[in-house]
C-alpha positions as CSV (number, residue, x, y, z in Angstrom):
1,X,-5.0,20.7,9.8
2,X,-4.4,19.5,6.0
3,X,-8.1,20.7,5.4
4,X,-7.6,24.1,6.2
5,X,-4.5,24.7,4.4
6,X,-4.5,22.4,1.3
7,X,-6.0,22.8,-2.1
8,X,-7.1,19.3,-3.8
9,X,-4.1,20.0,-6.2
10,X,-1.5,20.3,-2.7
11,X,-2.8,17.1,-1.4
12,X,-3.0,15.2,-4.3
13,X,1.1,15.9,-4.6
14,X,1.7,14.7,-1.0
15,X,0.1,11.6,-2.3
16,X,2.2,11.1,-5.2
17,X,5.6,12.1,-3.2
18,X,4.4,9.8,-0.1
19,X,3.8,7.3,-2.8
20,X,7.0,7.2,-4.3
21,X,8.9,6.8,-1.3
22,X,6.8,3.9,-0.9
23,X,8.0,2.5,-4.6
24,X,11.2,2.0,-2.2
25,X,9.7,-0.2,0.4
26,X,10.7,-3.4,-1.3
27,X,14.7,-2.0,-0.7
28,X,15.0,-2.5,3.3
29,X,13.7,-6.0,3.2
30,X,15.5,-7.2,0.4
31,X,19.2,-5.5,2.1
32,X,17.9,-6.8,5.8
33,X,16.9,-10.7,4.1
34,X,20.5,-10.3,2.0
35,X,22.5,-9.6,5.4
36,X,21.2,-13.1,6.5
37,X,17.8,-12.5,8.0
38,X,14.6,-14.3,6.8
39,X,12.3,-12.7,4.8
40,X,9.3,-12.9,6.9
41,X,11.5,-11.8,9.7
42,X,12.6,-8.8,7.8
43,X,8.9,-7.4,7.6
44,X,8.5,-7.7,11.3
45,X,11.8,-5.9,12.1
46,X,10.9,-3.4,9.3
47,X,7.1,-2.9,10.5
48,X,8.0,-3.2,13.8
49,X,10.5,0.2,14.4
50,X,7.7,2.9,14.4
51,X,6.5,1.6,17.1
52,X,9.0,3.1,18.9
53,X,8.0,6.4,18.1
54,X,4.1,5.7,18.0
55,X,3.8,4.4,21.5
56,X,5.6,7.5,23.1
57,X,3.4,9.7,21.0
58,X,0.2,7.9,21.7
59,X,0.3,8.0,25.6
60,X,0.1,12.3,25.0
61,X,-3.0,11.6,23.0
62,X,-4.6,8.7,24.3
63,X,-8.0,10.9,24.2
64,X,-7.5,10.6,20.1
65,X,-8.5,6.4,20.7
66,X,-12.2,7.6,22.2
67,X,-12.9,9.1,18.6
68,X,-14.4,6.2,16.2
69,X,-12.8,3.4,18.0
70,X,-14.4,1.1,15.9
71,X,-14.3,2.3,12.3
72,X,-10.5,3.1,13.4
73,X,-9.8,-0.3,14.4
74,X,-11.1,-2.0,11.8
75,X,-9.7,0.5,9.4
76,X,-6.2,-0.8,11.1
77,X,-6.4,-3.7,10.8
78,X,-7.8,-4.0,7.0
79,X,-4.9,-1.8,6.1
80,X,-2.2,-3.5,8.6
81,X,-3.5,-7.1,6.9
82,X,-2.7,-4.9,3.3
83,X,0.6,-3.7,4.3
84,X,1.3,-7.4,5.7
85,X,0.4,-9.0,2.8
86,X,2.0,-6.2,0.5
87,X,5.2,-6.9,2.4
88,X,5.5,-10.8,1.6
89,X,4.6,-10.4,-1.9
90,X,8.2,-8.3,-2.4
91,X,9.7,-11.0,-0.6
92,X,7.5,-13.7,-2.5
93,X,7.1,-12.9,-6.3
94,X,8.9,-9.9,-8.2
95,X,9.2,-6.6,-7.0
96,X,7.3,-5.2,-10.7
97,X,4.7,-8.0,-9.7
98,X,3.9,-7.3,-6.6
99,X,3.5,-3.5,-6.9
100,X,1.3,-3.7,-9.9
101,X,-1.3,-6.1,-8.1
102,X,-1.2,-4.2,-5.1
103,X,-2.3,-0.9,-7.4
104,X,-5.3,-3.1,-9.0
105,X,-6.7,-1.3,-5.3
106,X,-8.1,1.7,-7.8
107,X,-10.8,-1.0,-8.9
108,X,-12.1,-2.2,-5.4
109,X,-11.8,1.2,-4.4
110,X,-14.3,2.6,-7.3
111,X,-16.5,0.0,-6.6
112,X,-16.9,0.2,-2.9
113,X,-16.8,4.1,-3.1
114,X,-19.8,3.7,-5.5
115,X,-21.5,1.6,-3.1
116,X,-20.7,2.9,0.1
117,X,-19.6,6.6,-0.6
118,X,-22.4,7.2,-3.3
119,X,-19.2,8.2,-6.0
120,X,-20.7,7.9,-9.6
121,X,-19.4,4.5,-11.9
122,X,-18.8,6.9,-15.0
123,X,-18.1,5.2,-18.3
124,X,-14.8,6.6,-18.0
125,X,-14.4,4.8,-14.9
126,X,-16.2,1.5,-16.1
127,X,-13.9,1.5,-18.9
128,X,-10.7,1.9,-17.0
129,X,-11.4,-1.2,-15.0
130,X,-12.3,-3.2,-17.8
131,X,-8.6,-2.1,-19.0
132,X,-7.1,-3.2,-15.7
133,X,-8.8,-6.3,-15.5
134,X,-7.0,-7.2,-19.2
135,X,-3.9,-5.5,-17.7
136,X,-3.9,-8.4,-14.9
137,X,-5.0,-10.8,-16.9
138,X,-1.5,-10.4,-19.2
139,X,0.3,-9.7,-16.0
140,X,0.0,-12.7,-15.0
141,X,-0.1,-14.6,-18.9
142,X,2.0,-18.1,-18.7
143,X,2.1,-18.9,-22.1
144,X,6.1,-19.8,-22.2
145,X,5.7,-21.5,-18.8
146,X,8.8,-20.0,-17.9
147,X,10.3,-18.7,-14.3
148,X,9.1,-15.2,-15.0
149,X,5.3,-15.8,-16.0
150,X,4.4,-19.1,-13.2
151,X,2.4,-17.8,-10.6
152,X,3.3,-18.1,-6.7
153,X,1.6,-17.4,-3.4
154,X,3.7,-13.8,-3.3
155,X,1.2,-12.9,-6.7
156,X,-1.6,-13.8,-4.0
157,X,-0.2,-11.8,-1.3
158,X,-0.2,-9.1,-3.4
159,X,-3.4,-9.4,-5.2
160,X,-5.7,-9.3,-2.0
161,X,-3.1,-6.5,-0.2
162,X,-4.8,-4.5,-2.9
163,X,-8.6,-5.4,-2.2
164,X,-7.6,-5.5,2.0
165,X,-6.0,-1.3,1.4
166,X,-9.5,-0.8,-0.5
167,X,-11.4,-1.8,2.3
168,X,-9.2,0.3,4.7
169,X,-9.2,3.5,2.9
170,X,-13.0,3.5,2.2
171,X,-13.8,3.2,5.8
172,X,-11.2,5.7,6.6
173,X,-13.0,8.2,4.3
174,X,-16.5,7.3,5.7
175,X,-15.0,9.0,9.0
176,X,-12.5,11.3,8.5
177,X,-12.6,12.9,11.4
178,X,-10.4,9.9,12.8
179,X,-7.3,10.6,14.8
180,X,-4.2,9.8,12.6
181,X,-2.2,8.8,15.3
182,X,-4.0,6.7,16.7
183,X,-4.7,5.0,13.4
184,X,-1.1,5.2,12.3
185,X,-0.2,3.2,15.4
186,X,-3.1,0.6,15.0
187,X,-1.8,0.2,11.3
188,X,1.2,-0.8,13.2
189,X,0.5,-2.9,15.6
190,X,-1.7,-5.2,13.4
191,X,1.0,-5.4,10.8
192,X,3.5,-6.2,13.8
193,X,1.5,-9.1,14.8
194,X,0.1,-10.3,11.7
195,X,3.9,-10.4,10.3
196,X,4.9,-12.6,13.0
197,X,1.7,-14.9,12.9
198,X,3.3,-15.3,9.2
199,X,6.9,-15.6,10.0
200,X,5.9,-18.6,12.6
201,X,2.8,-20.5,11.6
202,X,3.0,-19.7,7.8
203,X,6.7,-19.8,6.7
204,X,8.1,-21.4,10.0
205,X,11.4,-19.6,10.1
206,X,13.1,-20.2,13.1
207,X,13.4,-16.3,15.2
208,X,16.8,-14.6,14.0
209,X,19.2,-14.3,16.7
210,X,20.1,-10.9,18.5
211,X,23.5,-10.8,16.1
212,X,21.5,-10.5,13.2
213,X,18.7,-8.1,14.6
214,X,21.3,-5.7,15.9
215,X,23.3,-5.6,12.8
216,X,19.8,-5.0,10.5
217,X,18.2,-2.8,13.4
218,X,19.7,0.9,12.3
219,X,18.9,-0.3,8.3
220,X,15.5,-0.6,9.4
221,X,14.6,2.1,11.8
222,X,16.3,4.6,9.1
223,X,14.0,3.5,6.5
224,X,10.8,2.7,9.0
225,X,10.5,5.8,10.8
226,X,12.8,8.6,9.1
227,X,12.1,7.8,5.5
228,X,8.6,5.5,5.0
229,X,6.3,6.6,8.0
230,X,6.0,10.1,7.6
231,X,4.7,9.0,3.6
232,X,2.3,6.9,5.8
233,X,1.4,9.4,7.7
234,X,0.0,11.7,5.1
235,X,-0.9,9.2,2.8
236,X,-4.0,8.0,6.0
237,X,-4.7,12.0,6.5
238,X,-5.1,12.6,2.5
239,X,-7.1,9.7,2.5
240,X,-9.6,11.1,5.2
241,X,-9.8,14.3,2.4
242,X,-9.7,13.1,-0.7
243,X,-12.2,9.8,-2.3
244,X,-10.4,6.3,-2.1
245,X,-10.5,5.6,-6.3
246,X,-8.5,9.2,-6.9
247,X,-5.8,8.3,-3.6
248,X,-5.3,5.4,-5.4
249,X,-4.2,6.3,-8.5
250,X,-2.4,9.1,-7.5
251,X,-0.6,6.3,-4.9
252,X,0.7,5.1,-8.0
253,X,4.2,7.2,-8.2
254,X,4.9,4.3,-6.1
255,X,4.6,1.8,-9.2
256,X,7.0,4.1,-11.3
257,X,9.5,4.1,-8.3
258,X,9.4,0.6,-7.6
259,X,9.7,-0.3,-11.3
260,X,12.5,1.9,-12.4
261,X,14.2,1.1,-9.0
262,X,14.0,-2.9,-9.3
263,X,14.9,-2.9,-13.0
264,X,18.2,-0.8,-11.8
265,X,19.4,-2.6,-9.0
266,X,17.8,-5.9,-9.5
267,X,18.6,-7.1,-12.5
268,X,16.9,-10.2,-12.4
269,X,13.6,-8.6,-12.1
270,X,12.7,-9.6,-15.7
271,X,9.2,-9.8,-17.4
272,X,8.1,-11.4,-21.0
273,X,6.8,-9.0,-23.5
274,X,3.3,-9.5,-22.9
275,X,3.6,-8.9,-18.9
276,X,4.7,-5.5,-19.7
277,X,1.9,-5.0,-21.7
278,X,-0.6,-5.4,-18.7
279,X,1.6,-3.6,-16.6
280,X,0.9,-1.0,-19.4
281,X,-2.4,-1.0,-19.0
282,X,-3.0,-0.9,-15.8
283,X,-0.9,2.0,-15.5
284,X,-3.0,3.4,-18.4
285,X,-6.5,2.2,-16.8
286,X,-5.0,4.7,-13.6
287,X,-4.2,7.6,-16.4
288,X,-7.7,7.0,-16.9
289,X,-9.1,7.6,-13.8
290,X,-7.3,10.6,-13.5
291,X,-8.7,12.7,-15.9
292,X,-11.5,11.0,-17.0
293,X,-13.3,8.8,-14.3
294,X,-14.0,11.4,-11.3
295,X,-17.6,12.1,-10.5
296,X,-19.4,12.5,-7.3
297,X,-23.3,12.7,-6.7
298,X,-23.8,16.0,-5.2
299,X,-21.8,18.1,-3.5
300,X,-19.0,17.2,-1.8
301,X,-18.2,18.5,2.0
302,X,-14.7,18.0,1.9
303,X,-13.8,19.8,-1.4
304,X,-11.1,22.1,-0.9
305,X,-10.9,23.9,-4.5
C-alpha cells in the first residue's frame, strides 16, 4: 500500500515521527518498575500487550505466514532479540546511553547493505562511521572513573540491540514483499519470550503478583498498542521500501526525544563533558549519512521519487 502512495520524502517522515514516539519507550518501563514492579518484568508486561491485538488480527490473515516464512522469522526474531536487549539497556545503564548505542545500527546497517544489498561504501559514508566509532569511543570514555562514565551490562544490551536491529532490517529489505502483520506479531512474540527467559534465568526476579500487574496493566497497554505499535508498524513497512543505512538515521528522531525527554524528567541522567561530545558525533556521523553517504549501484526497484 505505502508503495503506491508515498514519495521517498512521505516515508522518510513516517520514519522520523514513528521514531520519536519511540524516543519515549524508556517512559512506561521506568513509571511501571517505579510503581513496584521489576524491571525485567516491566519489558514483558510492556512487550507483551500487543499481542492482544496481533493474535486476533493474525487468525484473519493467517495466509500472510505462507509468504517468506523463513526470512520473516528470522527477521523476528533478530529484531525481537534487538528490541529485548534495547529494552534492558533503559532499565540497565542511562536512558542517553542506551539510545545512542542502539543508533550506532546506521554502521552495521551500511556495512551489511554493502554486502548483502550491493549499496555503495561512499567516502561520505566511510567517513561518517569512522566519526561514530570516535563518537562511541568518548561515549563510553572513563577517565574520572566516576558513576556516570563506568560501564555496565545495560551499555552491552544496548550496543548489540543495535547490530541485532541491523541484521533484522537488512533481511527485511532483502524481501519486502513480507506480510507486516505477520512480522509485527513474530517481533512480538520473540521479544515476549526472550523478556521472560531474561526476567527468570538472567536477573532472577521473582514473577510480580496479580496486584501489581493489574495496577501497571492499562499504563502499559496505553503505551504498547495505542501509542508505540502503530510507530512499529510503519517503521517494519518503511523498512521493506526504503535501504536499512538511510531508515536508520532517519530512526534517529528517537535519540532527540529520548534525550531531551530524560534530561527533563530524569534529572539524574547526567553525562561528563566528553560523553556528550561522542554523543555529538554520532549524531553528526547520522547528519552525515543523510546528505552525504546515499548511493546505490544501479537502479533501484523500489524508488518512489
Amino acid at each position: 500500500m505505502f508503495s503506491r502512495i508515498y514519495s521517498d520524502t512521505s516515508l522518510s517522515l513516517l520514519i522520523v515521527l514513528s521514531g520519536s514516539a519511540w524516543g519515549l519507550y524508556w517512559l512506561p518501563l521506568r513509571t511501571i518498575e517505579q510503581a513496584g514492579m521489576a524491571g525485567s518484568w516491566s519489558i514483558v508486561l510492556v512487550n507483551a500487550c500487543p499481542l492482544i491485538v496481533l493474535f486476533p488480527l493474525l487468525i484473519f490473515h493467517l495466509k500472510g505466514l505462507k509468504v517468506h516464512p523463513v526470512p520473516m522469522t528470522c527477521a523476528g526474531f533478530m529484531i525481537g532479540a534487538a528490541f529485548t536487549l534495547y529494552a534492558n539497556g533503559l532499565v540497565e545503564t542511562t536512558i542517553i546511553r542506551a539510545t545512542l548505542l542502539f543508533y550506532l545500527s546506521p554502521i552495521w546497517s551500511t556495512i551489511l547493505g554493502g554486502i548483502w544489498l550491493s549499496e555503495r561504501l561512499t567516502k561520505a559514508r566511510i567517513f561518517s562511521i569512522l566519526v561514530a566509532v570516535i563518537g562511541l569511543f568518548l561515549l563510553l570514555t572513563d577517565l574520572n572513573n566516576s558513576e556516570s562514565t563506568k560501564l555496565n551490562i545495560g551499555d552491552l544490551f544496548g550496543f548489540l540491540s543495535g547490530i541485532f536491529w541491523a541484521i533484522g532490517a537488512t533481511i527485511i529489505n532483502r524481501w519486502p514483499n513480507a506480510p507486516t502483520l505477520p512480522l509485527t506479531t513474530i517481533v512480538y512474540v520473540a521479544t515476549t519470550i526472550l523478556s521472560v527467559l531474561f526476567a527468570i534465568f538472567l536477573y532472577q526476579d521473582p514473577m510480580p503478583n496479580m496486584g501489581i500487574i493489574e495496577d501497571s496493566f492499562l499504563t502499559a497497554a496505553i503505551w504498547s498498542i495505542i501509542i508505540l505499535l502503530p510507530g512499529f508498524w510503519i517503521i517494519f513497512r518503511v523498512s521493506q521500501l526504503l535501504f536499512p543505512g538511510r531508515v536508520g538515521i532517519l530512526m534517529m528522531s528517537e535519540v532527540v526525544v529520548a534525550i531531551v525527554s530524560a534530561s527533563i524528567l530524569v534529572p539524574e541522567e547526567t553525562m561528563a563533558f566528553l560523553q556528550w561530545v561522542g554523543a555529538g558525533a554520532i549524531l553528526f556521523a547520522g547528519v552525515i549519512e543523510v546528505f552525504f553517504g546515499y548511493s546505490k549501484i544501479g537502479k533501484n526497484p523500489k524508488s518512489l521519487r
